[in-house]
Each structure stands twice: as structure tokens, then as C-alpha cells.
MINUGU-685809 format. One record per atom (N, C-alpha, C, O, CB): residue in three letters; x, y, z. Coordinates in steps of 0.05 Angstrom, whole numbers, plus 5000, padded with zeros to 4 digits. Glycine has a CB too. Layout:
# residues N
ALAXYZ ...
//
This chain:
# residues 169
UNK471548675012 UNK474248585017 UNK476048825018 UNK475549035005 UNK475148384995 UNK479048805040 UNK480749065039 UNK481748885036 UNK481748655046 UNK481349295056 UNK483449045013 UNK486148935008 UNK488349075007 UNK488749214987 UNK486248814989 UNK490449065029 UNK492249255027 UNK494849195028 UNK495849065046 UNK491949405042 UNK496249305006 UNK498749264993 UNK501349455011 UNK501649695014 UNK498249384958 UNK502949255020 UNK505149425044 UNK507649385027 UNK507649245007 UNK505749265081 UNK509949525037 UNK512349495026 UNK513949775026 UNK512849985028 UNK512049384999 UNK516749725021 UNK518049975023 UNK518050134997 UNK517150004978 UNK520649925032 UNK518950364992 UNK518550544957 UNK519250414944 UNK520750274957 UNK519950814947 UNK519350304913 UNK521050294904 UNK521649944896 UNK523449824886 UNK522750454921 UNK518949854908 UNK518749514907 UNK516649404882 UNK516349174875 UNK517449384939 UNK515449664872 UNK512549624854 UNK509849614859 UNK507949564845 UNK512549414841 UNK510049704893 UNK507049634898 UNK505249764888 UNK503249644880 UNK506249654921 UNK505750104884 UNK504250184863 UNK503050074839 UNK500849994835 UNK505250324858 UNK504550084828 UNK503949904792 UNK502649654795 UNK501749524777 UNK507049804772 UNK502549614815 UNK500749384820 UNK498849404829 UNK496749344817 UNK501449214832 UNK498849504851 UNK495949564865 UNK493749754846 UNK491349734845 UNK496549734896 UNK495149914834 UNK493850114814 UNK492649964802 UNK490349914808 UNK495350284797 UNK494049824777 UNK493249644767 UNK490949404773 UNK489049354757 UNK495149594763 UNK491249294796 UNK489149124804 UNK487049264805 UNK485149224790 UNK489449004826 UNK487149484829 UNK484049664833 UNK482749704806 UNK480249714804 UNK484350014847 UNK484149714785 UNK482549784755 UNK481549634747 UNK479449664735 UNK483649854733 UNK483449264754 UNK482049134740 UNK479948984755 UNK478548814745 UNK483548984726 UNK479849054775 UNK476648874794 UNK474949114796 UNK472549064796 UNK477248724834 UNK475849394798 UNK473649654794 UNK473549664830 UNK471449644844 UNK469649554772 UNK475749704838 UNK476649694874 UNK476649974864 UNK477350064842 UNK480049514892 UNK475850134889 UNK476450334899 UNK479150314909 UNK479750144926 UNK474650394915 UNK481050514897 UNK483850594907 UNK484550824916 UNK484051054909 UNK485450554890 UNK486550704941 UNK486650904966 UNK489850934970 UNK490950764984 UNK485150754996 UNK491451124959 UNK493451144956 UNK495151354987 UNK494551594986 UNK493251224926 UNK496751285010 UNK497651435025 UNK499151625015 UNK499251835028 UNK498651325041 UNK500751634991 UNK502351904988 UNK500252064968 UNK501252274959 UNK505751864973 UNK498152024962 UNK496352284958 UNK495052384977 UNK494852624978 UNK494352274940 UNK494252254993 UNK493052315018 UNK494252495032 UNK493252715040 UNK492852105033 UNK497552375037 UNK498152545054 UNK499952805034 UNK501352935050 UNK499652385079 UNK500152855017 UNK501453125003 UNK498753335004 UNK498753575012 UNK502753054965 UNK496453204994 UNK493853365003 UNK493553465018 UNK493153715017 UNK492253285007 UNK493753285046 UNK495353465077 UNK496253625080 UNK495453835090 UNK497053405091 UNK499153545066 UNK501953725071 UNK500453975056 UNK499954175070 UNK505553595054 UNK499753975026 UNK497754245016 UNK496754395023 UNK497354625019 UNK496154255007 UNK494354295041 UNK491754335057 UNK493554555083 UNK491754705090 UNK489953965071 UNK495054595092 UNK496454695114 UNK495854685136 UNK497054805153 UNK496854875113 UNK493454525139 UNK492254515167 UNK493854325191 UNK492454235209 UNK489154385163 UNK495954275192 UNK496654075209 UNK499854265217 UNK501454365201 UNK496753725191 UNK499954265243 UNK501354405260 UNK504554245254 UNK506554335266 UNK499854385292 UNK504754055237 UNK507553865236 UNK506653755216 UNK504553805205 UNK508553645260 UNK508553585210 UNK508353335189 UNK506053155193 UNK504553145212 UNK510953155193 UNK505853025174 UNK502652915175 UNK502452635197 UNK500552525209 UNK501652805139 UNK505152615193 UNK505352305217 UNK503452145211 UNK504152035191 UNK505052335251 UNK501152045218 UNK500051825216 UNK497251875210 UNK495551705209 UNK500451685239 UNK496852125206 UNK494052305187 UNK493252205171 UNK490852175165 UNK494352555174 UNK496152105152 UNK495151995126 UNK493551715132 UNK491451655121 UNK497751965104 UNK494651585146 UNK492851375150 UNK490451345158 UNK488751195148 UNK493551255160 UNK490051515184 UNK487251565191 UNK485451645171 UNK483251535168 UNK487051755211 UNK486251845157 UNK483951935133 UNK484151685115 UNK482051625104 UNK484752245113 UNK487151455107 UNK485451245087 UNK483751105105 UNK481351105099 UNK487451025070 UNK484550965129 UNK482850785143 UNK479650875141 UNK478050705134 UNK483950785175 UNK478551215147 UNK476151225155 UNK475451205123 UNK473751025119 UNK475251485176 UNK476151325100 UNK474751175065 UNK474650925060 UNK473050845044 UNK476351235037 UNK476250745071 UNK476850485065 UNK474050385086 UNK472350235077 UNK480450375073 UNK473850465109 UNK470150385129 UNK468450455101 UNK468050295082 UNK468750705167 UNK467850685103 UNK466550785089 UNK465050625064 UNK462750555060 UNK468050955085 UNK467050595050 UNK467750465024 UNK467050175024 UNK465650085006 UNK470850485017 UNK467850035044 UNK467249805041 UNK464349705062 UNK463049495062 UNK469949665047 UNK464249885073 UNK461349895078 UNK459249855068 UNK457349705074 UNK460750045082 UNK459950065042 UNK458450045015 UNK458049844996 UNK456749824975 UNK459250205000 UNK459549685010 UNK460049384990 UNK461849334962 UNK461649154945 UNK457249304979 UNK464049614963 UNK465549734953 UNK468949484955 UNK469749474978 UNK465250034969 UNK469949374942 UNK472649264944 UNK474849494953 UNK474649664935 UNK473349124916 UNK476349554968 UNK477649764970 UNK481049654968 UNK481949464982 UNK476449924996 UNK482749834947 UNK485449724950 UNK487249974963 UNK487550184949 UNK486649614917 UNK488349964986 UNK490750044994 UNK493450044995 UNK494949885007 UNK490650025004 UNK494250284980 UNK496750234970 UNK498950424994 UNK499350674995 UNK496850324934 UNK500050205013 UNK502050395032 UNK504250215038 UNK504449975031 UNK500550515064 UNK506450385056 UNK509350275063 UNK507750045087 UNK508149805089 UNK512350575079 UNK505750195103 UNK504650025128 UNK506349925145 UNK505949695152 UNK503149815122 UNK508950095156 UNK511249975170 UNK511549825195 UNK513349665202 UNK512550145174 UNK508949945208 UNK509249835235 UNK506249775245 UNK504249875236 UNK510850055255 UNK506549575268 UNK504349425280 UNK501349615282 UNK499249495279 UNK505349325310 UNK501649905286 UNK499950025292 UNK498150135269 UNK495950225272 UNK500850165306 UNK499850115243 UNK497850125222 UNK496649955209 UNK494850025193 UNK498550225207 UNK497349675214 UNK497949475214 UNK495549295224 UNK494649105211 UNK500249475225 UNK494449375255 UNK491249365264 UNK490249545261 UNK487849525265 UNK490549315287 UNK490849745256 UNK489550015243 UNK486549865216 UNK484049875216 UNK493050235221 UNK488849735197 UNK487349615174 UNK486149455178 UNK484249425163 UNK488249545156 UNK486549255200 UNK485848995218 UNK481949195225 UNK479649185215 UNK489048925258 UNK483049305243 UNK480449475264 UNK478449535238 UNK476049475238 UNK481649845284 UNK479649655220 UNK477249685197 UNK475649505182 UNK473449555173 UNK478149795177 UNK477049255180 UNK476449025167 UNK474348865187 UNK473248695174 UNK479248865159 UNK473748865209 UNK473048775240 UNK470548975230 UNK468448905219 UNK475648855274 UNK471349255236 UNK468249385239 UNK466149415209 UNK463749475210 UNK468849725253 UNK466949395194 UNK466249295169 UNK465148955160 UNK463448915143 UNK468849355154 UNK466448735177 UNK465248515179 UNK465748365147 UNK464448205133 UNK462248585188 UNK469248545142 UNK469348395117 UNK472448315121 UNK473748375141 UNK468448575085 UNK473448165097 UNK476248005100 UNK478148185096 UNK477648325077 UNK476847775079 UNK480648245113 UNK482648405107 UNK484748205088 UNK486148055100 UNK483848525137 UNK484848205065 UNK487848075052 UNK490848305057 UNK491548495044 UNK487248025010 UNK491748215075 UNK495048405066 UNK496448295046 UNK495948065041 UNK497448405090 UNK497948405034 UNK499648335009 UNK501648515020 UNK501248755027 UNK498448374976 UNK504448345021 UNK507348535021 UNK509448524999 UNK510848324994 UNK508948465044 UNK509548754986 UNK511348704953 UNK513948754970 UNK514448884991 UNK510648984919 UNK515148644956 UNK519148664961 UNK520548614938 UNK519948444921 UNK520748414983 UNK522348764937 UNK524048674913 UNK527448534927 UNK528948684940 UNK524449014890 UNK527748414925 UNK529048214943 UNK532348164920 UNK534047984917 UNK526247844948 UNK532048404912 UNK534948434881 UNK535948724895 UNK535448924882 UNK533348504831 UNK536948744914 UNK537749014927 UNK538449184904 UNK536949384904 UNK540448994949 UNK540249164884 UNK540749294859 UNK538449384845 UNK537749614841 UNK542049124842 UNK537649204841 UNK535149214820 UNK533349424833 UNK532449604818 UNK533348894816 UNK532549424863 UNK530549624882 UNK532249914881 UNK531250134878 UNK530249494919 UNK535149844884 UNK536750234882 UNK535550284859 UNK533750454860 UNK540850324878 UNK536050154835 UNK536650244810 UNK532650374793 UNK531850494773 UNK538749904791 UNK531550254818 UNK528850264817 UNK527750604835 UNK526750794824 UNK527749954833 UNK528350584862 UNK528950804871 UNK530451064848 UNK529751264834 UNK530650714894 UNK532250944853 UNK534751234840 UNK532551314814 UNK531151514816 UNK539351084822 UNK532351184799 UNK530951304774 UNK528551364772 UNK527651434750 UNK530951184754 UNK526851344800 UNK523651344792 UNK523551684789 UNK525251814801 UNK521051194823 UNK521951794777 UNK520852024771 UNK517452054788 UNK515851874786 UNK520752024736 UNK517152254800 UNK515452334817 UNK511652344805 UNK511252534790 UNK516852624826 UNK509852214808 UNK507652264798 UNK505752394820 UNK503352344819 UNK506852034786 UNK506752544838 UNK504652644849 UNK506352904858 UNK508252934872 UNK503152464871 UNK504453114841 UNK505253434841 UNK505653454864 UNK503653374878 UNK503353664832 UNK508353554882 UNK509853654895 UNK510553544911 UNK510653664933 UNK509453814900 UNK511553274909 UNK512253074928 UNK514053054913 UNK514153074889 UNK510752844936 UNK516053014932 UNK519352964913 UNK519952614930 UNK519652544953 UNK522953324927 UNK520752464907 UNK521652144911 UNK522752144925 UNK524052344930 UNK522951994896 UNK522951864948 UNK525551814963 UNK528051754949 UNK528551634928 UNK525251594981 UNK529351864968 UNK532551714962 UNK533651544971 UNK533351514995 UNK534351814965 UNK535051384960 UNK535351044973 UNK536651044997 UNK536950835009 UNK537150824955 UNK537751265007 UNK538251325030 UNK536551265053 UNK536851145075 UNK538651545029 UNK534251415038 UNK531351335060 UNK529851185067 UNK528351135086 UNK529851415061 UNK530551085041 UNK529050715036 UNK530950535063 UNK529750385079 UNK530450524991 UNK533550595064 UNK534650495080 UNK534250435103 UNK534250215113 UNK535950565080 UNK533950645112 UNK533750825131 UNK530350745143 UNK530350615164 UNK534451155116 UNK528050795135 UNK525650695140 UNK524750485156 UNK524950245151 UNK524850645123 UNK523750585174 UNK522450405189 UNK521350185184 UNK519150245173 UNK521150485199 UNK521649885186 UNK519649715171 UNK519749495194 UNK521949385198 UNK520649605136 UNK517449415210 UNK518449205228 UNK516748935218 UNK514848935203 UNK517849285262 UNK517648775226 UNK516548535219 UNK513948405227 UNK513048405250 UNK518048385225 UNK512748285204 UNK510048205209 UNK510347975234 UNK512247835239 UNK508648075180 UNK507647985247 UNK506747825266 UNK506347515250 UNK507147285255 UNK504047965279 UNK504647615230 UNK503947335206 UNK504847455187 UNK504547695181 UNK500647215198 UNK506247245175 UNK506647355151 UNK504247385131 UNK502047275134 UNK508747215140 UNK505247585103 UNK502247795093 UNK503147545069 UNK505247415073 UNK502148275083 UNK501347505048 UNK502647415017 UNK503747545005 UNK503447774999 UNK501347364998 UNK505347384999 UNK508947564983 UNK508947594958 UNK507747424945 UNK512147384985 UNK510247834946 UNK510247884918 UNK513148004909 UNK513548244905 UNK507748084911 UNK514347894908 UNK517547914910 UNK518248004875 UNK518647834857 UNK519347554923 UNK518148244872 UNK518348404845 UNK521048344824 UNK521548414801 UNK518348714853 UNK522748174844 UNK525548194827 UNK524747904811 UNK525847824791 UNK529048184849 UNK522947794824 UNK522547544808 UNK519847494789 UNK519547314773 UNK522647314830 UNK517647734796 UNK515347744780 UNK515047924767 UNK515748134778 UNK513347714791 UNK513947924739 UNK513248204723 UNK510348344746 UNK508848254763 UNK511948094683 UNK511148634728 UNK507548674741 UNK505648464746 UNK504748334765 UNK505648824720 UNK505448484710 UNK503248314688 UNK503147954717 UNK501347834728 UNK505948224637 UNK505947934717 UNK505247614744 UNK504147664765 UNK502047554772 UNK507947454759 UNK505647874783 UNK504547944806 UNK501747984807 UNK500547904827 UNK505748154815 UNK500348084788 UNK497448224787 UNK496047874791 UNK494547774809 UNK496648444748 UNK497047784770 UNK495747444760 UNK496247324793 UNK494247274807 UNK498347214729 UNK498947294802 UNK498747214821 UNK496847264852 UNK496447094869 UNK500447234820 UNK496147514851 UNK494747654874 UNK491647614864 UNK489647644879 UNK495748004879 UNK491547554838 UNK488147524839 UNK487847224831 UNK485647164824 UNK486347754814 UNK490246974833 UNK489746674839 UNK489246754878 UNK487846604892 UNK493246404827 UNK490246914885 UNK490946834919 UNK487247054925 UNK485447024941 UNK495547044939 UNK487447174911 UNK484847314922 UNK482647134919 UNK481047064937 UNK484047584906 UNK482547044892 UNK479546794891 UNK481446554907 UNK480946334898 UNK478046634847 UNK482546554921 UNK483146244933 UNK482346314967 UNK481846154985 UNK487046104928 UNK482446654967 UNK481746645002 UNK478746794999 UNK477846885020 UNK484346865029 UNK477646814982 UNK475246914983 UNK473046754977 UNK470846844976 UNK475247114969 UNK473546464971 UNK471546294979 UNK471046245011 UNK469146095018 UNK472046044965 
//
């Protein structure tokens, strides 16, 4: 199974998705380590643009090849990453679940933004400026919703693994 968690900074998908991959023992595939690794690595003539995805997409084959659960934790803004995760789930011959976290308390998401502190050495946080600002287009189908202003972690987690055993029979 891929399961991959979309949404803009600053909504909780992290803390969640983290969290889940630990508790089913998913392999977790995080885009902003991926791509600061990149940005590190200096091999790329520009910004990483859509690198980071290609390198999660080809671990996430890989991975679930292996018979491996794999969780993806990204913004996933637009259609093309979007069958990106689709195309992997297809050549793998296993179920793609999308999950899209939102925090739907505009306040509550600044005040979430503004104060987060950075966990990945040399990546500096967005600013809610950018959150703004970010590209996010709308799903074709909608993904299952996890709307943070209204669920704890601790729910969301509960909630995503009632919806996981309910589409994985």
C-alpha cells in the first residue's frame, strides 16, 4: 500500500504521517529531506524543482515492491505529482490511498506556521507568506480529509487507520 499524505506547511501532515509510518512499521518518505539532501549534494544546476519527487517516487517502487507499506509525506500541489504517485501505485500493482491534511482555522494554521521551528538541518521554515502564496490546485477526486483544526494528532492518526482497514479489504 502507498499512502500519501498532501497538504500545505503548517497543516500537521508531518506529525501525522511520521507518526503513522511508526505505528504500522511503513517505510517513510519525507520530500523536504529529500530535497535539502539535493540542495546539499550540489549536483543540480538550479533548484531541485521536482527532483525531490522523482527520487521519492522511484523508493516508494522500490519499497513497495518489496512488499514494504510506504508513507509519503508531501505538499503534492499539482496534478503532475499527483499521477506521479498514481503511475507508481499502477506499476507496483498495489492501492494508492491519498490523504489531504488541512487546517481549515486560518489563525490557528498562521499561528502554526509563524512558530514552527525547523527540524531539518539547513532548511529554514516557510513563512506564511508562502504558504499563501503556494501553489495548490484542486483535486480531480477528492483524497480523505483530515482537517487539523478539528482533530488532535492522536484523532487524525485513529482516523486514517479506521479509513485504511476500511479500503484495504
Amino acid at each position: 500500500m502507498l499512502i500519501v499524505f498532501s497538504g500545505l506547511p503548517g497543516t500537521g501532515k508531518t506529525t501525522i504521517a511520521r507518526e503513522l509510518a511508526r505505528q504500522v512499521g511503513a517505510v517513510y518518505l519525507r520530500i523536504d529531506v529529500i530535497e535539502q539532501a539535493l540542495r546539499e549534494a550540489g549536483v543540480l544546476a538550479s533548484d531541485v524543482g521536482a527532483s525531490g519527487y522523482g527520487v521519492a517516487n522511484a523508493l516508494a517502487l522500490s519499497n513497495v515492491r518489496l512488499g514494504q507499506q510506504v508513507v509519503a509525506d508531501c505538499v503534492n500541489p499539482v496534478r503532475e505529482s499527483r499521477d506521479a504517485w498514481q503511475a507508481v501505485a499502477l506499476a507496483a500493482g498495489v492501492k494508492l490511498i491519498d490523504i489531504q491534511v488541512v487546517c481549515s482555522d486560518q489563525q490557528e494554521h498562521r499561528r502554526r506556521v509563524e512558530s514552527r521551528e525547523g527540524d531539518i538541518p539547513g532548511l529554514l521554515p516557510p513563512t506564511w507568506q508562502s504558504v499563501l502564496a503556494h501553489e495548490y490546485e484542486a483535486w480531480d477526486k477528492p483524497p480523505f480529509m483530515l482537517d487539523t483544526a478539528q482533530l488532535t494528532a492522536a484523532e487524525a492518526i485513529t482516523a486514517t487507520r479506521v479509513h485504511l482497514s476500511s479500503v484495504s479489504d
